[in-house]
Structures are given as structure tokens and as C-alpha cells.
DRENNUGU-984682 format. One line per 2 residues: number of its first residue (from 0); their letters; for each residue x, y, z of N, C-alpha, C. Coordinates in steps of 0.2 Angstrom, whole numbers, plus 5000, padded with zeros to 4 digits. Layout:
N
NUM> a> X:Y:Z:X:Y:Z:X:Y:Z | ...
***
This chain:
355
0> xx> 5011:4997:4837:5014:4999:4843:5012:5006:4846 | 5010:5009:4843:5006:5016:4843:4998:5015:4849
2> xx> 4996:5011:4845:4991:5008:4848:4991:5007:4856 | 4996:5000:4856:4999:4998:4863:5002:5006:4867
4> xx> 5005:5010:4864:5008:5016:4868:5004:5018:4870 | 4996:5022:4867:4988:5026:4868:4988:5022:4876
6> xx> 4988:5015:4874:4985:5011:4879:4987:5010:4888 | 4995:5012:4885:4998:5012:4892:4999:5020:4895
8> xx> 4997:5024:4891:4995:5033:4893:4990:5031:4897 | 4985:5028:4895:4977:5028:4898:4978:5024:4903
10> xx> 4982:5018:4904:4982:5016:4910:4987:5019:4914 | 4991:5022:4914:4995:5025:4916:4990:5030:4921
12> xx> 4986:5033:4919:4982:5039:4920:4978:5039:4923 | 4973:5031:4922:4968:5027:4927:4973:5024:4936
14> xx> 4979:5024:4934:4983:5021:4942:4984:5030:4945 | 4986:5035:4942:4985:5041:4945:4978:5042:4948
16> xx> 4973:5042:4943:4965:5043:4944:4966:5040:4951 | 4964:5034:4952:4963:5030:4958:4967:5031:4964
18> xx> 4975:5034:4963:4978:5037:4968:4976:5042:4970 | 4972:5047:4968:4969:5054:4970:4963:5052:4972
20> xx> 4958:5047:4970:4952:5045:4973:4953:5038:4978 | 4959:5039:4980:4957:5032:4987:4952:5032:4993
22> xx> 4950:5027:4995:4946:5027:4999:4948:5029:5007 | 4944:5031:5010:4945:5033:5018:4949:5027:5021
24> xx> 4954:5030:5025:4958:5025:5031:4950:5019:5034 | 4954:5013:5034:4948:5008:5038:4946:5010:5044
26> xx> 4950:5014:5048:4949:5014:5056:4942:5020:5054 | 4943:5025:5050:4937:5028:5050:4930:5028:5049
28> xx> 4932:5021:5043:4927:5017:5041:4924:5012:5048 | 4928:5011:5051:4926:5007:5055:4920:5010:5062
30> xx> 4924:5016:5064:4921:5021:5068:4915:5022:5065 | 4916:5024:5056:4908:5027:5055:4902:5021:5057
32> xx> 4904:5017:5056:4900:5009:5058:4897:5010:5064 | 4902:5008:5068:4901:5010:5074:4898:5015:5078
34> xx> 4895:5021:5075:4890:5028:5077:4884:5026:5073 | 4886:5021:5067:4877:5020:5066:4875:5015:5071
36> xx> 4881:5009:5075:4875:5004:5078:4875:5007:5084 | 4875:5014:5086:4874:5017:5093:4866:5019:5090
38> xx> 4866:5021:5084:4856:5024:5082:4853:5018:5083 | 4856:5012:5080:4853:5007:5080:4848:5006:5086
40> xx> 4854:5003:5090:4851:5002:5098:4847:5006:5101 | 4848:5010:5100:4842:5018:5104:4838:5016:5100
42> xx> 4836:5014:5095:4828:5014:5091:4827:5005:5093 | 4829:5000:5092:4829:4994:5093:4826:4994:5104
44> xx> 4829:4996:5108:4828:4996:5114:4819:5002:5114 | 4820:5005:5111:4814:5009:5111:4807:5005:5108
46> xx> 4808:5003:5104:4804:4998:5099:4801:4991:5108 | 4807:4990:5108:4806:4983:5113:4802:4985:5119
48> xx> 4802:4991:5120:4801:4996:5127:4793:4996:5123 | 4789:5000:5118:4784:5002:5116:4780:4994:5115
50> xx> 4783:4988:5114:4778:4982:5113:4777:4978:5120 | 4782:4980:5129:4781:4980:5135:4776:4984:5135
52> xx> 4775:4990:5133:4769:4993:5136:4763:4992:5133 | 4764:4991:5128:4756:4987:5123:4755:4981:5127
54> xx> 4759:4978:5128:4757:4971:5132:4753:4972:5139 | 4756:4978:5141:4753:4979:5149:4747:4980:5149
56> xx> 4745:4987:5145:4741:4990:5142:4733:4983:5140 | 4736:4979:5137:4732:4974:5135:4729:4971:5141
58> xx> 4734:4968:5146:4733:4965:5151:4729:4969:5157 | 4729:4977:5156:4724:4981:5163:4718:4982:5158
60> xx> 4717:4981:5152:4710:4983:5150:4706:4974:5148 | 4709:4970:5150:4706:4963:5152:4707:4964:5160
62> xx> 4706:4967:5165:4706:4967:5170:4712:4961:5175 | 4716:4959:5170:4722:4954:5172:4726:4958:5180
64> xx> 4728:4965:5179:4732:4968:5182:4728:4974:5185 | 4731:4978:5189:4727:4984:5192:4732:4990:5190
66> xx> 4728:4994:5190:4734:5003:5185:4738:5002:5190 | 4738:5003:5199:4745:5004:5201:4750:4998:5199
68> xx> 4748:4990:5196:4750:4986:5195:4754:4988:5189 | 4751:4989:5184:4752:4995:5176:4757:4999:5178
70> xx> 4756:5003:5183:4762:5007:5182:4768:5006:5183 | 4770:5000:5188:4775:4998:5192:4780:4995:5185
72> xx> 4775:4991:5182:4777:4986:5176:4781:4991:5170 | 4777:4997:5169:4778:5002:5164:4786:5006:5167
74> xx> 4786:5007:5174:4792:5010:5176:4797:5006:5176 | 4795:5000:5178:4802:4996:5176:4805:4994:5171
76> xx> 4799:4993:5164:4802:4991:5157:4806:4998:5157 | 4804:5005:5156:4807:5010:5154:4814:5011:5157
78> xx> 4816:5008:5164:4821:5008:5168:4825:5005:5167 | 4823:4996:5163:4828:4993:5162:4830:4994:5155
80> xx> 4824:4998:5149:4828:4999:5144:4834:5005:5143 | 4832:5010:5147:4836:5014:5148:4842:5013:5149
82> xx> 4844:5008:5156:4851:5006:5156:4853:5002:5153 | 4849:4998:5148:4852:4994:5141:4854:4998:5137
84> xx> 4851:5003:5136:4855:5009:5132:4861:5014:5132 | 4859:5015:5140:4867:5017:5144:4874:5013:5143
86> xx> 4870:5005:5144:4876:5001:5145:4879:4997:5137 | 4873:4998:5131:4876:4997:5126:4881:5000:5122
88> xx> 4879:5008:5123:4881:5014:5121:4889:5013:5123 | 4889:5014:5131:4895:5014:5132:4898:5008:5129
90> xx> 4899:5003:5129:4900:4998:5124:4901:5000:5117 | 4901:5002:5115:4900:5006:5106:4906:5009:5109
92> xx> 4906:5016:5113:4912:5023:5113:4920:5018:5116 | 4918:5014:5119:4924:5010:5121:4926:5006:5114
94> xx> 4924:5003:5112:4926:5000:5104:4930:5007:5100 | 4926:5011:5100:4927:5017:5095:4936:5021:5099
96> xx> 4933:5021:5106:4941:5022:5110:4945:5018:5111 | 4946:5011:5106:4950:5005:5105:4953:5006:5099
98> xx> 4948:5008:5094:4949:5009:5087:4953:5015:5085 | 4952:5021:5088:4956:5026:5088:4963:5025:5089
100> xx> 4962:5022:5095:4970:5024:5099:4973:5016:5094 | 4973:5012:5092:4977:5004:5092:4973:5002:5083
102> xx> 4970:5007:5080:4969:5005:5074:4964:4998:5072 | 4963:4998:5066:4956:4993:5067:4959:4986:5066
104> xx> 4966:4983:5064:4969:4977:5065:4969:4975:5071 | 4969:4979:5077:4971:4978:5084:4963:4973:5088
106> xx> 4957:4976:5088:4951:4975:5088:4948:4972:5083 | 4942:4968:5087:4938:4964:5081:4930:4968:5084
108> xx> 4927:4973:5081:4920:4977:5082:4915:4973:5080 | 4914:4969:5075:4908:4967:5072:4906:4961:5075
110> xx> 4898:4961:5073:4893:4956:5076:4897:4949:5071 | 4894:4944:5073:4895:4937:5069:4892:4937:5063
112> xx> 4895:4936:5058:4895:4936:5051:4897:4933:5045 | 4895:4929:5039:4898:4926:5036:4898:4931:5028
114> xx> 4902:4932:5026:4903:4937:5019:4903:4934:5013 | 4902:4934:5010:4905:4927:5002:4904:4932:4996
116> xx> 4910:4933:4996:4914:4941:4989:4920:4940:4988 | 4924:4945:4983:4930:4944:4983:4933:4948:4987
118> xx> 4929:4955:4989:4929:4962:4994:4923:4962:4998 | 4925:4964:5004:4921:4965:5010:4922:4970:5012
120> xx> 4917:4975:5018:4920:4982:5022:4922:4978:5029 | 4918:4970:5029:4920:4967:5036:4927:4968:5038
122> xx> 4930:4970:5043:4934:4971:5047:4939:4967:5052 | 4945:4964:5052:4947:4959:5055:4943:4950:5056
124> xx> 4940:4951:5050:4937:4945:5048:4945:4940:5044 | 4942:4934:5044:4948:4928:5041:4944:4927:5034
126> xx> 4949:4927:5031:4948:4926:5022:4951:4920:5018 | 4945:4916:5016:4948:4911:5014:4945:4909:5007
128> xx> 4947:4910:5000:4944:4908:4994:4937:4916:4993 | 4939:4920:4995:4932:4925:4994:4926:4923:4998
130> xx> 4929:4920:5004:4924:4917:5011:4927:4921:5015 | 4923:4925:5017:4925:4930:5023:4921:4929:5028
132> xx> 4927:4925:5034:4920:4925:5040:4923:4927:5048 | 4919:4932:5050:4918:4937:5057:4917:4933:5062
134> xx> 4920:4930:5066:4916:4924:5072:4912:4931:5077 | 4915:4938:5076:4913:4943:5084:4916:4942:5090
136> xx> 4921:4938:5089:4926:4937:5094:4934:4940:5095 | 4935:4945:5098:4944:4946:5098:4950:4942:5096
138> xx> 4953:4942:5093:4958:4936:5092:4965:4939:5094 | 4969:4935:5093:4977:4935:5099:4979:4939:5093
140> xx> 4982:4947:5094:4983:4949:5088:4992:4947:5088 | 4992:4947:5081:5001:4946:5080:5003:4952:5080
142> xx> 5009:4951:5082:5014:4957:5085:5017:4962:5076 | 5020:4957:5071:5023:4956:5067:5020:4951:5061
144> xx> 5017:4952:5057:5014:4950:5049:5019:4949:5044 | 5023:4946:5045:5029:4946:5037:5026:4942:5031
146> xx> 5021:4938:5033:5015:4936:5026:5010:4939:5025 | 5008:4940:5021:4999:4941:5019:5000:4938:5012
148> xx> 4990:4938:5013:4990:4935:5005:4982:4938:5000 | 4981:4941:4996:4977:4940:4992:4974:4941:4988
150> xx> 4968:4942:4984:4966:4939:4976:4970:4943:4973 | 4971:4938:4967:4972:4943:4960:4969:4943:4956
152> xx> 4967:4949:4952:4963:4947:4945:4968:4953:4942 | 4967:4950:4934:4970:4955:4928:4967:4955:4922
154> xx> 4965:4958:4918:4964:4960:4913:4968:4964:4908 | 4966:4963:4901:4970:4966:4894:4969:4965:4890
156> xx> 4973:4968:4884:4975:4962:4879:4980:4959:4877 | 4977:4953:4872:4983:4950:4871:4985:4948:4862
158> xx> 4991:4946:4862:4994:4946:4854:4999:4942:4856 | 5001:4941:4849:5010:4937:4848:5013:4939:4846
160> xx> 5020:4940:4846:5027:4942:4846:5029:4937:4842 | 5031:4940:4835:5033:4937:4828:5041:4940:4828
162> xx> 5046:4937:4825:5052:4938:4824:5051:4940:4817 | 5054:4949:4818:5055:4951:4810:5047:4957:4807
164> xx> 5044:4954:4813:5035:4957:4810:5034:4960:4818 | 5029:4967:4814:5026:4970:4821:5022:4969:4823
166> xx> 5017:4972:4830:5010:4972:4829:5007:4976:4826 | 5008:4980:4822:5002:4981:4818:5003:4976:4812
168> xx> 5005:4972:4810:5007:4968:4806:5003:4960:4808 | 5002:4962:4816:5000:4956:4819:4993:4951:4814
170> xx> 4994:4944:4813:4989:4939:4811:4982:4939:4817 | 4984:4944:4823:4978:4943:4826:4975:4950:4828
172> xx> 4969:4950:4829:4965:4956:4831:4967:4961:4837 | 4969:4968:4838:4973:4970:4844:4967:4970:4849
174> xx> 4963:4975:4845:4956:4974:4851:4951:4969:4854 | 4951:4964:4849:4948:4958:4849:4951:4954:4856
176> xx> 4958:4953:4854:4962:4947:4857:4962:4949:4864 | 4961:4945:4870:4960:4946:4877:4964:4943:4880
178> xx> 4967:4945:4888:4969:4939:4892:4963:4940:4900 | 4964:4935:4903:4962:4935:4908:4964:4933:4914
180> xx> 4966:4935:4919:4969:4931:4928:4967:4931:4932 | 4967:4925:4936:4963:4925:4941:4967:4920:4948
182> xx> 4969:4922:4953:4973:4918:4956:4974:4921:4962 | 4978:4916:4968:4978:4919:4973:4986:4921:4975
184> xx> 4989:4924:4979:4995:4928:4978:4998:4929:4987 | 5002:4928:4989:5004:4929:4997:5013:4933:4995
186> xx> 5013:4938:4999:5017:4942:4998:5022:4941:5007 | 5027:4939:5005:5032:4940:5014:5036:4946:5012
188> xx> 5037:4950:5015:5044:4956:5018:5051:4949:5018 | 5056:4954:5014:5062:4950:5014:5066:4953:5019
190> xx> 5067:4957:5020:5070:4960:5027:5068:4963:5034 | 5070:4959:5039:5065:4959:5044:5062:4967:5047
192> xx> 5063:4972:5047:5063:4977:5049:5064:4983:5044 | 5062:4981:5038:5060:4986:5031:5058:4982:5026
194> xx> 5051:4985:5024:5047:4981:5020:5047:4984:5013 | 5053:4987:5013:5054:4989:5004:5056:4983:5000
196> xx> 5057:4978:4999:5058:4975:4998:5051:4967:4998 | 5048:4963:4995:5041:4958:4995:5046:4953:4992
198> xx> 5044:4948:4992:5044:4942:4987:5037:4940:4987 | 5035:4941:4981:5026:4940:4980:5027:4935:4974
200> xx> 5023:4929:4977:5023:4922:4975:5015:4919:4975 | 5012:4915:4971:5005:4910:4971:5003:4906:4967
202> xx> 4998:4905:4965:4997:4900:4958:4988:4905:4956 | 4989:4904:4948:4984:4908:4946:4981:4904:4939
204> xx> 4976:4905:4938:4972:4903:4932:4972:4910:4928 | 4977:4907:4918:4974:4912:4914:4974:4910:4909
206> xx> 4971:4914:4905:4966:4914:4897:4970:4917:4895 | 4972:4915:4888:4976:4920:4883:4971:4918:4876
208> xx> 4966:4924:4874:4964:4922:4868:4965:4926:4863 | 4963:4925:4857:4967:4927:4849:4964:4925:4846
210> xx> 4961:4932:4842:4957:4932:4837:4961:4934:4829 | 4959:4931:4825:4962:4929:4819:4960:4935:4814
212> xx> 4964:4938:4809:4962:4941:4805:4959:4939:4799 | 4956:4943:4796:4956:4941:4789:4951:4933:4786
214> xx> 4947:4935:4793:4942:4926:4788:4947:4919:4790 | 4951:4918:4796:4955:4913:4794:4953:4910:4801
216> xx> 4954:4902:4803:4957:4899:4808:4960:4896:4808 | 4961:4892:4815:4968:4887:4816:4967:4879:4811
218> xx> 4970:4878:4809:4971:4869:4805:4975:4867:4808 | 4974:4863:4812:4979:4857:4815:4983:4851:4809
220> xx> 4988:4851:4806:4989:4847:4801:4994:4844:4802 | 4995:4839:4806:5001:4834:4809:5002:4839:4814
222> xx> 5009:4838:4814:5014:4843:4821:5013:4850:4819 | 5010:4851:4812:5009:4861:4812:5002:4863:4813
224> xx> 5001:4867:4814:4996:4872:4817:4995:4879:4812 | 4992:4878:4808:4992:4884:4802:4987:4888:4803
226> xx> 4987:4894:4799:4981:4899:4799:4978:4897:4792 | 4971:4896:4792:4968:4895:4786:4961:4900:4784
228> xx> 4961:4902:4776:4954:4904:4777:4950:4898:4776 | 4943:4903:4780:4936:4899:4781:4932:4897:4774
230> xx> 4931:4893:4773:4926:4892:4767:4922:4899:4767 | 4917:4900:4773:4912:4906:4774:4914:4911:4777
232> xx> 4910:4916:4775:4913:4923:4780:4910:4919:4788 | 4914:4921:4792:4914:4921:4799:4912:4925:4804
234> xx> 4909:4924:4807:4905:4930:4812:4910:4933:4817 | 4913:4925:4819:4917:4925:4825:4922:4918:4824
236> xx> 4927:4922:4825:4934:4915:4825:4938:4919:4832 | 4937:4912:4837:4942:4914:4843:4946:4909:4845
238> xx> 4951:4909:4846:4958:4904:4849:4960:4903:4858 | 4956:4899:4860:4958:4903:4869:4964:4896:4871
240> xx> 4969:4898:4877:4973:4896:4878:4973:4894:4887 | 4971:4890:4890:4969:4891:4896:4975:4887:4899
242> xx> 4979:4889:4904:4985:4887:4907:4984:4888:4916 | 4987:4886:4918:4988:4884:4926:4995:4887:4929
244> xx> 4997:4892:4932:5003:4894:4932:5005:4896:4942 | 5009:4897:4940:5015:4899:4946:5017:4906:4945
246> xx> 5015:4911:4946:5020:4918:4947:5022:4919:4953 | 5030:4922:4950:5034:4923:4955:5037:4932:4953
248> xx> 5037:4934:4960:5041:4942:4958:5043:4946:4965 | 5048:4949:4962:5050:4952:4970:5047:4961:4968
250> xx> 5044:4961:4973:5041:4968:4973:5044:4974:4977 | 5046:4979:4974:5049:4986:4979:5045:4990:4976
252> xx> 5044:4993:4983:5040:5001:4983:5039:5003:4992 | 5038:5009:4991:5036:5013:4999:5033:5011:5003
254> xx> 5031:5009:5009:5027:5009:5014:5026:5013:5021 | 5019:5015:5022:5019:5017:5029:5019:5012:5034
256> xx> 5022:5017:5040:5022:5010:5048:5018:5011:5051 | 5013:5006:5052:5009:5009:5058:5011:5004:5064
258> xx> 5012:5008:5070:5016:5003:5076:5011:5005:5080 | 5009:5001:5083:5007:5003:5092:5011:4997:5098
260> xx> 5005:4999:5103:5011:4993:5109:5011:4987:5107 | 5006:4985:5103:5002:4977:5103:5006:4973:5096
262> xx> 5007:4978:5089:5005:4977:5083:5011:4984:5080 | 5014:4978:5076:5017:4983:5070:5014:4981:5065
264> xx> 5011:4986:5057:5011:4984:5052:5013:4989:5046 | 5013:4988:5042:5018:4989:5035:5012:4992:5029
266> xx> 5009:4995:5027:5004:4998:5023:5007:5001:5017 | 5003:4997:5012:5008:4999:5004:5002:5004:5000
268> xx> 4996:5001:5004:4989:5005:5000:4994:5014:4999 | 4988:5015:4992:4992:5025:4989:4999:5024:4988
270> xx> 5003:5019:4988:5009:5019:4989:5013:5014:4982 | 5019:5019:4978:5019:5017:4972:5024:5010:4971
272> xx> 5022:5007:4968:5025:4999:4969:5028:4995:4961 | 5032:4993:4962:5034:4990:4955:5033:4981:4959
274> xx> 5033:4978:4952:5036:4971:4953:5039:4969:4945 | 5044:4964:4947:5044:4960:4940:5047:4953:4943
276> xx> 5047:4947:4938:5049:4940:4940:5046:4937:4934 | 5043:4933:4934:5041:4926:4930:5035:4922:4931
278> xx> 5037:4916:4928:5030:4912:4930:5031:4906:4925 | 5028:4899:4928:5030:4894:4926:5024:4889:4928
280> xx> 5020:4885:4923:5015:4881:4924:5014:4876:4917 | 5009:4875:4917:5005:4869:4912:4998:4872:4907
282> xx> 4999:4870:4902:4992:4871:4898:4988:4866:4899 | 4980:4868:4900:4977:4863:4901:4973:4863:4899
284> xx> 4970:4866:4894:4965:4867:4890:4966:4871:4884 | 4965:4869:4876:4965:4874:4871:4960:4873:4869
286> xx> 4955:4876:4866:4949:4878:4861:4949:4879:4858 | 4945:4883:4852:4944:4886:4847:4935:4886:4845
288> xx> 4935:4894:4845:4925:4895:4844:4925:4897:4837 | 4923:4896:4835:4920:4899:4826:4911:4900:4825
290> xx> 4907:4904:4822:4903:4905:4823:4902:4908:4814 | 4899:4906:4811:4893:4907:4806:4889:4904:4802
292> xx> 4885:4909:4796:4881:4905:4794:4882:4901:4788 | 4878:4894:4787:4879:4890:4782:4870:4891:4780
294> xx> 4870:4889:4774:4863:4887:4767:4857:4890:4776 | 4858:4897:4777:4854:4900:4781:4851:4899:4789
296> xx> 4857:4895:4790:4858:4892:4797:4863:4895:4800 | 4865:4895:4808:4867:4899:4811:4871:4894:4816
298> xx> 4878:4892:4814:4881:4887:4819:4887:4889:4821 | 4887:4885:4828:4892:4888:4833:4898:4883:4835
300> xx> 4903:4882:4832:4906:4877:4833:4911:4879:4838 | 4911:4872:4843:4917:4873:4850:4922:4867:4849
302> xx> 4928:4868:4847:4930:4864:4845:4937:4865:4851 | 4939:4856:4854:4942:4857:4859:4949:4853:4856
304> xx> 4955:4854:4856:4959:4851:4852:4965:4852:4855 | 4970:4849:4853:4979:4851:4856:4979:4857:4852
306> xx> 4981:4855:4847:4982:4860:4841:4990:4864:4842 | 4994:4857:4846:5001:4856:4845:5002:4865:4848
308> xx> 4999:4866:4854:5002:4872:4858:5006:4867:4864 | 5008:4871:4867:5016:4870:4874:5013:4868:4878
310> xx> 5014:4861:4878:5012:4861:4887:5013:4864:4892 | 5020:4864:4892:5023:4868:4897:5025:4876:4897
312> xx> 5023:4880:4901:5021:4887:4899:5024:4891:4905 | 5029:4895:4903:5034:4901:4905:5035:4907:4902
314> xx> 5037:4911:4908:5038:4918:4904:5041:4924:4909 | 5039:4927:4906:5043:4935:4910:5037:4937:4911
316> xx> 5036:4944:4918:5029:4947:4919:5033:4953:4924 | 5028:4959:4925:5030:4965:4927:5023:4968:4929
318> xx> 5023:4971:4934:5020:4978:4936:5021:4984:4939 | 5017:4988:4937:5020:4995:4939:5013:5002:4942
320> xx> 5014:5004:4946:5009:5007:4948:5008:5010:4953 | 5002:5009:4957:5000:5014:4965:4996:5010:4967
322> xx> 4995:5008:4973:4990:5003:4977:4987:4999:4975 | 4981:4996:4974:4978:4991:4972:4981:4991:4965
324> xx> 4980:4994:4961:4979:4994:4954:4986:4995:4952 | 4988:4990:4944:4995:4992:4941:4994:4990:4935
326> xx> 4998:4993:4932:5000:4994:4923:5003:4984:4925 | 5001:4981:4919:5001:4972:4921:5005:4971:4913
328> xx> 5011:4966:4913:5011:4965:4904:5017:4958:4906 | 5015:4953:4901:5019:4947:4903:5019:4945:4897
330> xx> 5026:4942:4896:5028:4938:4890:5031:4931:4889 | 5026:4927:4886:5029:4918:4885:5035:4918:4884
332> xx> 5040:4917:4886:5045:4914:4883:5044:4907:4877 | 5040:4902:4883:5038:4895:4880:5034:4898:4873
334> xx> 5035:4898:4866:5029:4897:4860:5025:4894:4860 | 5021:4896:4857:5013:4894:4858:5012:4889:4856
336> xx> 5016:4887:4848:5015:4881:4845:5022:4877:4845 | 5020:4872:4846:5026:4865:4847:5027:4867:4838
338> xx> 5035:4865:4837:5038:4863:4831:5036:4869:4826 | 5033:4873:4827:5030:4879:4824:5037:4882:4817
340> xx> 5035:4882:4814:5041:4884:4806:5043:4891:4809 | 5038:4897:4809:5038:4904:4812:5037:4904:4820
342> xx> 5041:4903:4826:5040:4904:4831:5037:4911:4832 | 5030:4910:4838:5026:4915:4841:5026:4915:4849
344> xx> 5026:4918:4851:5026:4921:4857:5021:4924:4860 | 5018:4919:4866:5011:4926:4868:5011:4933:4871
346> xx> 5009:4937:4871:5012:4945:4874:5005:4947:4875 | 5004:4949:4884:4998:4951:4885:5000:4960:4890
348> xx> 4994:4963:4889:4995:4970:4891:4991:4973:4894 | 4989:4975:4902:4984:4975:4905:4982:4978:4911
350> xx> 4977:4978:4915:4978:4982:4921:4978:4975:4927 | 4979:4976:4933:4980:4969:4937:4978:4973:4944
352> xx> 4973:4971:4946:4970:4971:4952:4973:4967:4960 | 4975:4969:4965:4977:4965:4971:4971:4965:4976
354> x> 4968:4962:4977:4962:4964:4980:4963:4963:4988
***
């Protein structure tokens, strides 16, 4: 337990960290963009203007043209890249005097673009699976947003919850044992005209693994599931637990408004947020990896099996924290092992990312 406490100081300390190192407002990010493709252009228009003139050049010293001929051709490349550069420029300070006044939701600035990440710096781009794609086109903006949606990922660790016995007492490794989540999450505002209140709902894919003390693994022997030791010393014994879920949580915390004539919206970013609720899904895959050596061979065994864990998979879950990042910790109700003599409970501890 002491352990686990270190563990939530430190996380505790990293959700500060990151509240003191947030990143700059998007619209300024977006500005700053927008001052580089003004240099762009001035060097790309100049560049196009210098290989008009090489060409001219080419064609008066093959006697194609005459110098006043050359010159006329030279005044008018210069002429027309000129006002391409007046007229793209201003194009650039009108987006940047769009961006200022109405924010970067209101405008779509970027050229046509296709992103494939989990995070982009693209800008009023549509997001689908870590497919971020920019058409460069305006879209009808919505007045009023009461849904949004996106990634979660979490990381930790994780252990089991014994009646009667601690964790430090725990059958499984503290720093060994991991969990992992990965999923996707839409959060709606429950009241129409204050967004302190979320219902944040999705379905996610996670891992609960458990590493075994002392030389042992899992025996599946009828309905029971025992820990045994290994004939050999063992390099590696891991138990993973792959499940298919539903979380559900209602989330309060602070939000800034940002309103203009077009667009209201609701900004949780730097802003400290709790959630708690549950979750409710299916196992759909157990394994078991063990690794060592026998008469000076080195074998890796993957071994895929019921191993009399719950199908059906439930629990309590909670987070607490500052903008993207939060202190993440969720506990099985449903036991690990069907018919189990000693009932175990998974308990996982961790930081949770909202991308």
C-alpha cells in the first residue's frame, strides 16, 4: 500500500507538471502557421519569377526573341508575380484577421490534407479512427457542440484484490503486473447552458496482466485455476487478460466559454476534472507466456486457454485530474476466476490519457 501511495504522489505531481507546461491556445498556433505560409509564398513566387527569366534568357541568346522582346516578357513575369504575392499575402492576413477575431473552430486555414496519428496540429480537420482529414474547404460551423468524442489510451499497474490479504502480501508482482487501454470515448454536456456536468460514455479495448511470484504459474485443473510452482526456474511467467468493455462516467469539472456570433464552445483543456462510473463488457481472450530454459535450450511458451476466468467483465472506475492527463484506477467487481475457493478481484492503477 505504501508503494501504491509513492505511486499516486508521483502521479499526482506529473497532472500538476503538465498543468504548468500546457501548450499555447490553438488560434495562436494557428496564426503562427499562417506567418510561415506568408514566407513560403514570397520565396516559392520568387523561385517561379527566376526560372521565367532563365527561360527568356535562353530563348534571346538562341536568337528566338529580340532584347526589347526580353524585356517586355521580363517586366511582365515580374508584374504578375508581384501581384500574386500582394494578392496571396493578403489572403494569409484576412485568414489571420478571421482567426483572431472568431477563433480557430470558426475557420478552416489549411491546404488539403490527409493526417494518420492519434494527434495532429491540423486544425478544423474531421477525425475518424486516428484519420485526420482537411478537405481546405470552410464547413457550416455548429452554433452549439453538446457532443464530442476522443481517444483514450491508459496505462498502470495492475494486481488483485484478496479478502483478508494485502498488496504487499499480493501472489503477483507490483511492478511487473501492467494494465493497458485503448478506446474510443464521446462525452455530451447534460445541461443545456452549463457544461459542468459530462456524461462520458464509449467502448474500449484492455489488458490486465499478472505476473506471478515466487516461480509459479497458472494450472487449470477442472473448474479451479491454481498457482503452481514451475518445475524450472522461470525467466518469465505472465497471465494477460484481454477484455472488450463499455465505460460509462459522469464527469464534473470547470470550463472556459468561448462565445462569438457564429459558435459557442465549452474548453475543459488546464481545467481540473473528476470522473467516476463503471463499465461492463466480455473477455475475449486469456493467455499465459512462460519463458525458460530446459537441458540448455531456451523455450518460449504461449499458451492460450480459458483458464476458468469470467466472461462477463464489470467494475467501478474513477479519474481525477487537470486536462488531458488524470490519476486513472478501476476495480473488477466481476472475479477473475469462475468458481474460485479464494475470490480475486482485478485492481488496476494508472495515468489515462484523453487525446
Amino acid at each position: 500500500m505504501k508503494l501504491l501511495a509513492k505511486i499516486a504522489a508521483f502521479v499526482a505531481m506529473t497532472c500538476i507538471a503538465q498543468l504548468l507546461n500546457a501548450q499555447e491556445q490553438d488560434t495562436n498556433r494557428a496564426v503562427e502557421k499562417l506567418k510561415g505560409q506568408k514566407e513560403r509564398i514570397i520565396t516559392t513566387e520568387k523561385e517561379a519569377l527566376k526560372k521565367e527569366v532563365e527561360i527568356i534568357n535562353e530563348k534571346l541568346a538562341a536568337n528566338q526573341i529580340t532584347i526589347e522582346e526580353a524585356q517586355k516578357r521580363k517586366e511582365a513575369s515580374a508584374q504578375n508575380h508581384a501581384l500574386n504575392i500582394e494578392n496571396r499575402l493578403a489572403i494569409i492576413d484576412n485568414k489571420i484577421a478571421l482567426l483572431e477575431r472568431n477563433g480557430v473552430e470558426n475557420i478552416n486555414t489549411e491546404d488539403p490534407r490527409i493526417v494518420i496519428g492519434l494527434t495532429t496540429e491540423e486544425d478544423n480537420a474531421d477525425v475518424l479512427l486516428g484519420l485526420k482529414i482537411n478537405t481546405g474547404k470552410e464547413r457550416k460551423i455548429k452554433y452549439d457542440k453538446r457532443t464530442t468524442s476522443n481517444i483514450v489510451l491508459a496505462v498502470g499497474l495492475n494486481n488483485s484484490i484478496v479478502e483478508g490479504q494485502s498488496l504487499d502480501d499480493s501472489d503477483y508482482k507490483i511492478g511487473g503486473s501492467r494494465f493497458f487501454e485503448l478506446g474510443w470515448a464521446w462525452k455530451t454536456r447534460v445541461f443545456k447552458n452549463s457544461n459542468f456536468l459530462r456524461f462520458k460514455y464509449g467502448i474500449s479495448y484492455t489488458s490486465n496482466g499478472l505476473k506471478p511470484t515466487e516461480n509459479r504459474y497458472f494450472v487449470e485443473n477442472g473448474d479451479q485455476t491454481n498457482l503452481e510452482t514451475f518445475g524450472v526456474e522461470l525467466d518469465k511467467s505472465k497471465f494477460r487478460m484481454d477484455n472488450l468493455v463499455i465505460p460509462i462516467h459522469l464527469e464534473l469539472g470547470a470550463s472556459k466559454v468561448r462565445k462569438t456570433e457564429n459558435s459557442i464552445r465549452y474548453d475543459t483543456s488546464r481545467k481540473f476534472r473528476i470522473g467516476f462510473g463503471g463499465y461492463l463488457g466480455v473477455n475475449i481472450s486469456t493467455r499465459q507466456k512462460l519463458k525458460f530454459k530446459e537441458n540448455g535450450n531456451r523455450i518460449k511458451d504461449k499458451i492460450k486457454r480459458d483458464y476458468n476466468t469470467s466472461d462477463l467483465i464489470y467494475g467501478l472506475s474513477s479519474y481525477v485530474g487537470f486536462g488531458d492527463m488524470t490519476l486513472y484506477a478501476k476495480y473488477d467487481l466481476s472475479p477473475i476466476f469462475r468458481n474460485a475457493i479464494i475470490e480475486q478481484n482485478n485492481v488496476s492503477l494508472g495515468l489515462r490519457f484523453d487525446l
